[in-house]
Structure formats: structure tokens, C-alpha cells
MARDONU-602597 format. One line per field, with one value per residue (C-alpha): x negated, y, z negated; chain. Coordinates in pm, 1 decimal, padded with zeros to 6 digits. Each point is the difference from the previous one (the first is absolute). Example, Ala and Ser with C-alpha at 12.3 -4.5 7.8 and 13.67 -1.06 7.14 Angstrom:
px	(-01230.0	-00137.0)
py	(-00450.0	00344.0)
pz	(-00780.0	00066.0)
kette	(A	A)
// end
This chain:
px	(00000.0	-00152.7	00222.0	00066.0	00211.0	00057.2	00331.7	-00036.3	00302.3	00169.1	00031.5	-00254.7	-00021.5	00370.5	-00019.4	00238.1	-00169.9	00263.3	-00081.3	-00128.1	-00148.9	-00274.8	-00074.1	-00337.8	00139.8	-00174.7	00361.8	00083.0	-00324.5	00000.0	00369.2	-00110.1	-00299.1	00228.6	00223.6	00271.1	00031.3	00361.1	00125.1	-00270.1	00198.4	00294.7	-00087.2	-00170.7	00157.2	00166.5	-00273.7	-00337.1	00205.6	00008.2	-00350.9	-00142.5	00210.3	-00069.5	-00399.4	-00190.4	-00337.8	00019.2	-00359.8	-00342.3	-00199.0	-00220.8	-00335.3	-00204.8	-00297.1	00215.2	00326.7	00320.5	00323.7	00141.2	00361.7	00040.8	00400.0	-00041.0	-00247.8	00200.5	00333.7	-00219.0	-00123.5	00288.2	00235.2	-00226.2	-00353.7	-00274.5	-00066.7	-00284.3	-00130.4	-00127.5	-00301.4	00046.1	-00331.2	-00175.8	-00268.5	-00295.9	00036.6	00101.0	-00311.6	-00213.8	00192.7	-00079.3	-00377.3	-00008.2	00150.0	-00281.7	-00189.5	-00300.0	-00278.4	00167.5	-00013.9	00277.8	00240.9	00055.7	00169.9	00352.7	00136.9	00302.8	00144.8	-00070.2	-00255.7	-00257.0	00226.5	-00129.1	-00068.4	-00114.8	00187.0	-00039.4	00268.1	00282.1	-00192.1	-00245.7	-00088.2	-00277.8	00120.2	-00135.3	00186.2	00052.5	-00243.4	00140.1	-00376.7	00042.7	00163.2	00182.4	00119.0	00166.6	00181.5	00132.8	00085.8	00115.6	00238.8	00160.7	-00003.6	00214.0	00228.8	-00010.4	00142.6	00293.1	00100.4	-00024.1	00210.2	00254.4	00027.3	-00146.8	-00223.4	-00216.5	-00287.2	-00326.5	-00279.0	-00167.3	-00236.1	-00129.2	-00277.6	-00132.9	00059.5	-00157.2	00124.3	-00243.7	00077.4	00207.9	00032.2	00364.1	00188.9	00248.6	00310.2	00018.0	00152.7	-00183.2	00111.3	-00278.5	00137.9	00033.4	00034.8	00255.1	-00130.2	-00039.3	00323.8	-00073.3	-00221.9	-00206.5	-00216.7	-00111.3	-00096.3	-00360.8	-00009.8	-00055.7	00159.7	00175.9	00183.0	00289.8	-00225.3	-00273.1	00204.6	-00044.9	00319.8	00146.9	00346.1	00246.8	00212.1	00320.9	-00072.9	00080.3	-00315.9	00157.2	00105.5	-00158.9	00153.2	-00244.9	-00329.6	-00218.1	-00268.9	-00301.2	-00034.9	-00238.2	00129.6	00350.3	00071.2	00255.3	00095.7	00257.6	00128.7	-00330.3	00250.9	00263.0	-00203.0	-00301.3	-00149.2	-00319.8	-00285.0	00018.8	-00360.5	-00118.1	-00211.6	-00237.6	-00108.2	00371.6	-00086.4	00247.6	00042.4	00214.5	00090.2	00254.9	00181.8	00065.0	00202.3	-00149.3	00035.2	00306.3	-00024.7)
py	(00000.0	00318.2	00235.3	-00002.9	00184.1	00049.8	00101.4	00292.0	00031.0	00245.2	00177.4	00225.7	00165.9	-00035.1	00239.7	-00097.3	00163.0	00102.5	00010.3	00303.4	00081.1	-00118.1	00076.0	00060.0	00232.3	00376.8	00122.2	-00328.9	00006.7	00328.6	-00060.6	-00308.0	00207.9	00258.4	-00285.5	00009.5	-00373.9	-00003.4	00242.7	-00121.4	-00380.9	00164.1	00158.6	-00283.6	-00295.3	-00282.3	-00016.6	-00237.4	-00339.4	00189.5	00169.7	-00339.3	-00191.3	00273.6	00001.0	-00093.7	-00037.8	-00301.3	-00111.2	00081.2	-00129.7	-00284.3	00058.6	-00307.0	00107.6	00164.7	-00181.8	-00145.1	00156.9	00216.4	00056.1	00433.3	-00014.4	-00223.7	00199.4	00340.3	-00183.0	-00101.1	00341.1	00181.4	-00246.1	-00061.7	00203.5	-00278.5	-00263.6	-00322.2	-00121.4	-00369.1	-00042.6	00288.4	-00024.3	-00337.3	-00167.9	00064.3	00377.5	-00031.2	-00201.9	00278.6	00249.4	-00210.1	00000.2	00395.3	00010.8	-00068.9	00200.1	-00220.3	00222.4	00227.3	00381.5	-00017.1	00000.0	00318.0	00062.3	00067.6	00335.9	00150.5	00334.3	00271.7	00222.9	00167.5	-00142.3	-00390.0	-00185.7	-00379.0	-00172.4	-00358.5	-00040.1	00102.4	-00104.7	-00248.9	-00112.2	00067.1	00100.2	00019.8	00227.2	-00253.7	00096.9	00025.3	-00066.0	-00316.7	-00330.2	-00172.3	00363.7	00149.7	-00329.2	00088.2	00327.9	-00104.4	-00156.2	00246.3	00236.4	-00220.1	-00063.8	00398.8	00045.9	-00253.7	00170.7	00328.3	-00137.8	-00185.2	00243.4	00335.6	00018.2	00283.2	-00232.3	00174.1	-00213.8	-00257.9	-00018.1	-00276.6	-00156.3	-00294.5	-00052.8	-00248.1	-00015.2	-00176.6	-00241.2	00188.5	00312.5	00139.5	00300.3	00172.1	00094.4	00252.0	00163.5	00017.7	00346.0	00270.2	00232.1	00317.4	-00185.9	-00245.8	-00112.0	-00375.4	-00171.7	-00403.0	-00144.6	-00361.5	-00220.0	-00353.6	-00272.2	-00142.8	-00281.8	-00345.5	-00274.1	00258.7	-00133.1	00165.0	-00047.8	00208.6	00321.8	00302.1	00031.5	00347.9	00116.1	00255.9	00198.8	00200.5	00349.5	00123.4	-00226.3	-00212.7	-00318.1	-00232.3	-00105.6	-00247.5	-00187.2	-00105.0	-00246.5	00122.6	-00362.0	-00030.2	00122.3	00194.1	00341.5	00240.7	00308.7	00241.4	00369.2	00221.6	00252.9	-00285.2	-00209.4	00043.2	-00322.8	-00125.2	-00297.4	-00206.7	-00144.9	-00314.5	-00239.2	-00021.5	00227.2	00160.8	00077.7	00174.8	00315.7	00299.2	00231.3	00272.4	00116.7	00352.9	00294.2	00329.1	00164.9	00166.5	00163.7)
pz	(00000.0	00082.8	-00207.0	-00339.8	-00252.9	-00373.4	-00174.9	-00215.2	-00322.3	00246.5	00321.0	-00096.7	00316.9	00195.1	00260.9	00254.1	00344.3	00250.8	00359.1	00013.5	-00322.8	-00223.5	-00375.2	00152.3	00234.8	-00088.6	-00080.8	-00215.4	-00224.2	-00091.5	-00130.4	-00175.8	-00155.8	-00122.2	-00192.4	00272.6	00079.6	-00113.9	00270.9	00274.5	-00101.1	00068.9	00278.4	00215.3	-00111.0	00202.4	00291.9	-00169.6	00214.4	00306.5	-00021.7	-00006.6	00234.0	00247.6	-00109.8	00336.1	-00140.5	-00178.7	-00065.7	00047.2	00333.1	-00158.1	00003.2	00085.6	-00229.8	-00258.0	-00131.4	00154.6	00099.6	-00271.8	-00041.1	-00022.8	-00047.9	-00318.6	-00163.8	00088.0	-00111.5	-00389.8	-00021.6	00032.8	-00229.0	-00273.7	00098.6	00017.2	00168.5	-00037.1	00309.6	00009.9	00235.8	00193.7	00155.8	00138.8	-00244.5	00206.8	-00058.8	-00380.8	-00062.4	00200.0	-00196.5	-00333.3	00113.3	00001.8	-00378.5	-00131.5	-00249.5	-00078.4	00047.1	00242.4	-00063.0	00239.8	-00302.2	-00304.7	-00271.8	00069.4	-00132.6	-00103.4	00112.4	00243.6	00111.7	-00265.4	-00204.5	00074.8	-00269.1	-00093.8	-00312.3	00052.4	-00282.6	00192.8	00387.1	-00044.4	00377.0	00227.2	00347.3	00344.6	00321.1	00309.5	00315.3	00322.6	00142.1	-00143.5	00200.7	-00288.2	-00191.8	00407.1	00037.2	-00294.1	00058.6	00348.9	-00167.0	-00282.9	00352.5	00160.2	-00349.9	-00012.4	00353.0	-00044.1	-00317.0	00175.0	00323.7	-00311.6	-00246.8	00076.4	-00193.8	00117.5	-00069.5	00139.4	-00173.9	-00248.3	-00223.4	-00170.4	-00253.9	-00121.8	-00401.9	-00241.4	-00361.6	-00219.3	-00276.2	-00269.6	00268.4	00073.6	00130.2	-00211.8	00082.6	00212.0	00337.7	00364.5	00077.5	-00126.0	-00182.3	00187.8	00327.9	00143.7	00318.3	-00149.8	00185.9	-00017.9	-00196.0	00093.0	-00226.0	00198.5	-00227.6	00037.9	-00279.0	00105.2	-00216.7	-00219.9	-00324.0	-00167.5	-00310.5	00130.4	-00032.4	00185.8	00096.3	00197.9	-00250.0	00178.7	-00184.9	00011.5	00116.7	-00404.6	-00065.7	-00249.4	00129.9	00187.4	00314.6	00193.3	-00123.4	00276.1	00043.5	00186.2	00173.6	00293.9	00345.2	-00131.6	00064.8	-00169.4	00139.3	-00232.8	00039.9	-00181.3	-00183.4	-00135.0	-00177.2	-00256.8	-00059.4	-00247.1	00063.4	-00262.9	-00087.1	00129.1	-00174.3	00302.4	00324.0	00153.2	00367.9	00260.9	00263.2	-00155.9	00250.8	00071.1	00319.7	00018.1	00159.8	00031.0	-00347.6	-00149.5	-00330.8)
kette	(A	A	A	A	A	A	A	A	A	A	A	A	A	A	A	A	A	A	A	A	A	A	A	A	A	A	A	A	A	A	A	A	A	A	A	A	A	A	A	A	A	A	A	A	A	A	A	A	A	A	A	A	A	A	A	A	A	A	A	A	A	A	A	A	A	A	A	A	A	A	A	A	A	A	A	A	A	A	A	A	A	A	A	A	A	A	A	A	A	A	A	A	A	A	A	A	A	A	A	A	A	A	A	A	A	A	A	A	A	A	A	A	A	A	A	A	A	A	A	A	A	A	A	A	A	A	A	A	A	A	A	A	A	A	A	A	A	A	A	A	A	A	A	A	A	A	A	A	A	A	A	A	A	A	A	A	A	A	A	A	A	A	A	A	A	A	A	A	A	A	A	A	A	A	A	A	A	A	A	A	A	A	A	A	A	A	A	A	A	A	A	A	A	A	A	A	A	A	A	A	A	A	A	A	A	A	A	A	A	A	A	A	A	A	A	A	A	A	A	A	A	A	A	A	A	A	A	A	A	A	A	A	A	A	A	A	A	A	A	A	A	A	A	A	A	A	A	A	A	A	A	A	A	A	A	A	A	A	A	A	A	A	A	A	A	A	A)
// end
């Protein structure tokens, strides 16, 4: 099975897209922003079976060196219902293993200290982000294919949903033994350019056991809505501004790609 989803307590995320309107729609997200969800509801209800019985673009073209067919209706349909959705195998196993090859920190300056925060005001405090993190090189074979890739994702969501999607950016992460990420929200404060957020898993033989786990949340931050495990060669993808989310520690080396895709910023 190539796609994969988890139930959340609720609808989190039950947007309802008419034909001819999006909730990421420039009009729609600023109303959503503002707290006006109610009335946009109201407004462009009744249309989310038509929009996607009339979709025409229903997967991406397979890429022989990249990952099989990808189905761009079903992962528009999950993110506007509930918000997220987990992707099993999205990409083939020869690049997966090439992409596990590059996350690796052994001796590689490659890799630094994440930090937390913006601008002169960057900081590292391993107690609330304790990985080591590496930006993907388009210079480099195995890190393009992968980009190839998220570009072709980003222009099916962008023919689906209109998005407005005009780029990705991406890094490497390892968490350490102990390390985790505490809760917290992808959109920089100041900015909110972050649409979709994207972590692929890169642990081999991964056991519930081991931990590490990525928690979402409701948007109030309170209660948890969806654990997932970071199991080798699974991808989720969730709405940036919905959703903060923590890494739980792992008891041994937690390896993945975090990345964002992003519209042109709107303060």
C-alpha cells in the first residue's frame, strides 16, 4: 500500500473545499487567520465531493529513479478533512537507502547544532532542540532526486488545492540518544510563509519501544491528536499553522528530512 493514514479524536481540520475555493485560497487564509472559519464554513460549504470528483490531476508522473505513482486527490482530500496525512513508501528503497547514507553524522562537519528562533535572535538550547541538522544539496545526486520529488508533490498540490506553493526547503536531522524537540509550532513568529510541513522517516528496523515518536496537537496546544512512529521510509505531511507537534526522545540515533513548503510571505 503506498498511502497511509491515521485517525486523529476529531475532524481537526474539516474544511469542506467547494469548487472554486480553497481554505488556502489568499482570500480564505487570511479569514481563517483572523478567526473567521465559522463564516468562511458557511460561506463555502457543500462543494469538497465535487472539487475532487472534478480534480484532473490525480497523481504524480512516477519517476523511475525516485518513487512510484503517487495519488494527489487522496492526499488533498486528508488534508483538507482532517490536516495530515502519513505516506507509506512514498519513494522507492534504492533512494531511501542513498538518502539514509547522507544522514550520517559520524565524523562529518556536514551536520550543526540545530537552533531555535530567528535572526540575531538564534539561539542553541539542546533542552528544548536537541538534533544536529544538515540543509539538503541540490549539487548532490541522492539530495535533487529528492527534491525532484517534493517539486513534483509541490506542483500537484498547487494544480489540487491552490496552494500558492512557490518553494521547499529541506534538512537532514539526527536526534541523538536522549535528544528531543519540544513542543512547538513551524511558523516563525513574525512570519507565516510556512504552509505544509514534511518530516521522512530514515530508521531502519524501528521499534515502537525505541521512542522518538512525532505528537500533533490541537491548535490550543493541549491535546494530543496523532502519535507517529518515525519508521523507515514513511512520510507525513500536515498543514504548518494547524498543528504544533513535539519529538519525543528516542533511546537510540532518530534520523529523518524536515522540510517546509512555502508561499511567498504574508505577515
Amino acid at each position: 500500500m503506498l498511502l497511509s493514514t491515521h485517525e486523529s479524536k476529531s475532524a481537526h481540520v474539516a474544511f469542506g473545499l467547494p469548487a472554486r475555493c480553497s481554505l488556502f485560497a489568499s482570500k480564505c487564509r487570511k479569514r481563517l487567520r483572523a478567526g473567521f472559519w465559522p463564516s468562511h464554513q458557511t460561506a463555502c460549504s457543500g462543494g469538497a465531493e465535487r472539487f475532487f470528483s472534478d480534480l484532473k490531476i490525480h497523481a504524480i508522473t512516477p519517476l523511475a529513479e525516485v518513487g512510484p505513482v503517487v495519488d494527489i486527490a487522496a492526499i488533498a482530500r486528508q488534508l483538507t478533512q482532517v490536516g495530515y496525512i502519513v505516506l507509506d513508501k512514498p519513494l522507492l528503497a534504492t533512494l531511501s537507502s542513498g538518502l539514509l547514507a547522507r544522514c550520517q553524522d559520524d565524523g562529518c562537519v556536514r551536520f550543526l547544532p540545530a537552533q531555535i528562533g530567528r535572526g540575531q535572535a538564534k539561539q542553541q538550547i539542546d533542552s528544548i532542540r536537541g538534533d544536529v541538522i544538515s540543509w539538503l544539496d541540490d549539487a548532490n545526486v541522492t539530495d535533487r532526486a529528492y527534491l525532484l520529488w517534493m517539486e513534483q508533490l509541490r506542483l500537484g498540490l498547487n494544480a489540487a488545492l491552490y496552494l500558492g506553493l512557490f518553494d521547499y526547503e529541506c534538512h537532514y536531522a539526527i536526534y541523538g540518544d536522549g535528544a528531543g524537540y519540544a513542543k512547538h509550532s513551524d511558523v516563525l513568529n513574525g512570519k507565516r510563509n510556512r504552509i505544509l510541513s514534511t518530516v521522512y522517516y530514515l530508521n531502519e528496523n524501528w521499534q515502537v519501544a525505541d521512542g522518538g515518536e512525532l505528537r500533533l496537537f490541537e491548535a490550543d496546544g493541549v491535546s494530543a491528536i496523532a502519535t507517529v512512529n518515525p519508521v523507515f521510509g514513511s512520510m507525513i505531511i500536515f498543514l504548518s499553522e494547524y498543528f504544533p507537534h513535539e519529538v519525543l526522545a528516542a533511546c537510540k540515533k532518530r534520523r529523518s528530512i524536515a522540510g517546509w513548503f512555502r508561499v511567498r510571505d504574508s505577515r
